[in-house]
C-alpha positions in Angstrom: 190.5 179.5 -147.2 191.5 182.3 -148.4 191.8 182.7 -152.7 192.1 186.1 -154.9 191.4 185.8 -158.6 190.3 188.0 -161.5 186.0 187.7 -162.8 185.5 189.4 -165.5 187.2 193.0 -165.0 186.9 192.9 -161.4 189.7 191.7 -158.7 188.2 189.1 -156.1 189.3 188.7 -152.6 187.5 185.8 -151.4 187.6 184.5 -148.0 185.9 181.3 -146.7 185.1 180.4 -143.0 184.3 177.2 -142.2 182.0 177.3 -139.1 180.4 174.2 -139.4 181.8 172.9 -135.8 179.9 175.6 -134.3 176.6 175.2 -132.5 173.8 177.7 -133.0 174.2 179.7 -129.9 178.2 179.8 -130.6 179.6 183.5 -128.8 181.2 184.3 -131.9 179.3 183.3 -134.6 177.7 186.4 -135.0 181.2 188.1 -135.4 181.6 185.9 -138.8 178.3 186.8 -140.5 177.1 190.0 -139.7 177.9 192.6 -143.1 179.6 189.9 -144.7 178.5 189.9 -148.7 177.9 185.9 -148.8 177.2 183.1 -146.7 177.3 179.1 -147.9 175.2 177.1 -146.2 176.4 173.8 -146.6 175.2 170.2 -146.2 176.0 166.4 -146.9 173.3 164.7 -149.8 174.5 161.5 -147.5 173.1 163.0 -144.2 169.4 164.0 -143.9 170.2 165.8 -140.7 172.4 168.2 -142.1 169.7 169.3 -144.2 167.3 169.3 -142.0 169.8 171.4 -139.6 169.6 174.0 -142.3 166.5 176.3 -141.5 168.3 176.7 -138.3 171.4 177.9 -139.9 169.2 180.2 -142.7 167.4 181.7 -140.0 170.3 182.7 -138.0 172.3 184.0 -140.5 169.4 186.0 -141.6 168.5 187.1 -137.8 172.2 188.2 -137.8 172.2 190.8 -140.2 168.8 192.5 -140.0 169.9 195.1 -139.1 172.9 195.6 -141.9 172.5 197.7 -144.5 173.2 195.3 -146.7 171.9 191.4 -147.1 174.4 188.8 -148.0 174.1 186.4 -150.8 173.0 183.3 -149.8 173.6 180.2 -150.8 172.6 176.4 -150.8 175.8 173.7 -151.6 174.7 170.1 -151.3 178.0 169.0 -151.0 178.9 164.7 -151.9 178.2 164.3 -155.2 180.7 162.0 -155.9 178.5 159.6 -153.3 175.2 160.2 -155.2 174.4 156.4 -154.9 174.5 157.1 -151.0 172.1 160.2 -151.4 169.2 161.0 -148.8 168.6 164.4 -149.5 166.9 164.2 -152.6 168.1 167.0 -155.4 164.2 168.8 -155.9 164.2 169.4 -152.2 167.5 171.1 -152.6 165.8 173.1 -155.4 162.6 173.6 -153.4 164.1 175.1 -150.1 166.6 177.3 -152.5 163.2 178.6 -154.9 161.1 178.9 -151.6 164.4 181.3 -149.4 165.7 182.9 -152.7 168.8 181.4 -152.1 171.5 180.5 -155.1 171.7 176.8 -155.8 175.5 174.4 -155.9 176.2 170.9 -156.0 179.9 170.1 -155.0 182.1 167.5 -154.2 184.8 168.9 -152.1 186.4 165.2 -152.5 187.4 165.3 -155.8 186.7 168.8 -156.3 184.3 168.7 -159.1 182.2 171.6 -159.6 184.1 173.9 -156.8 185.8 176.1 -159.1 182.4 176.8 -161.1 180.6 178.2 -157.9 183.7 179.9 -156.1 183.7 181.9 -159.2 179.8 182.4 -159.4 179.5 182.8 -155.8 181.0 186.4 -155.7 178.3 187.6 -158.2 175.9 186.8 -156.3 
């Protein structure tokens, strides 16, 4: 995915990678986060295990670019809201793991879309 649009008085090139089919010790994962400027770690409010699967991800990413001069933003997107009747990842643990990391904090659903918009055009800001 790849969008460009205007925040504030700056011009945004934004472009998303979606690595999720990758495992851990994936060759080239390391190629797509080290010196980027902002990683979304993602998960399912449906699917414990995807949230549990996180600290994995968090550590890597943050493994990956110790050594950059520059830290990314890092985020947290619990993504299925439109299923919140289905949810098993309750909404303070979300808040706890993102206070606890110092990670920004979304709730999406990329189903109907609703709230998307709001943190693509956060997101950059970090």
């Amino acid at each position: 995915l790849y969008l460009c649009f205007v925040l504030g008085n700056l011009n945004v090139a934004l472009q998303v990678w979606d690595i999720g089919g990758q495992t851990i010790g994936g060759k080239m994962l390391d190629k797509y986060i080290y010196g980027t400027q902002g990683v979304l770690l993602v998960y399912d409010i449906t699917n414990y295990q995807s949230f549990e699967n996180l600290e994995d991800w968090f550590s890597m990413v943050k493994k990956v670019n110790e050594e950059s001069e520059t830290q990314p933003f890092i985020a947290l997107v619990g993504n299925k809201i439109d299923l919140e009747h289905m949810r098993t990842v309750k909404a303070d643990k979300h808040q706890r793991f993102c206070q606890e990391n110092g990670l920004g904090s979304f709730f999406v659903s990329a189903k109907t879309g609703d709230s998307v918009s709001e943190y693509l055009h956060v997101f950059p800001k970090g």
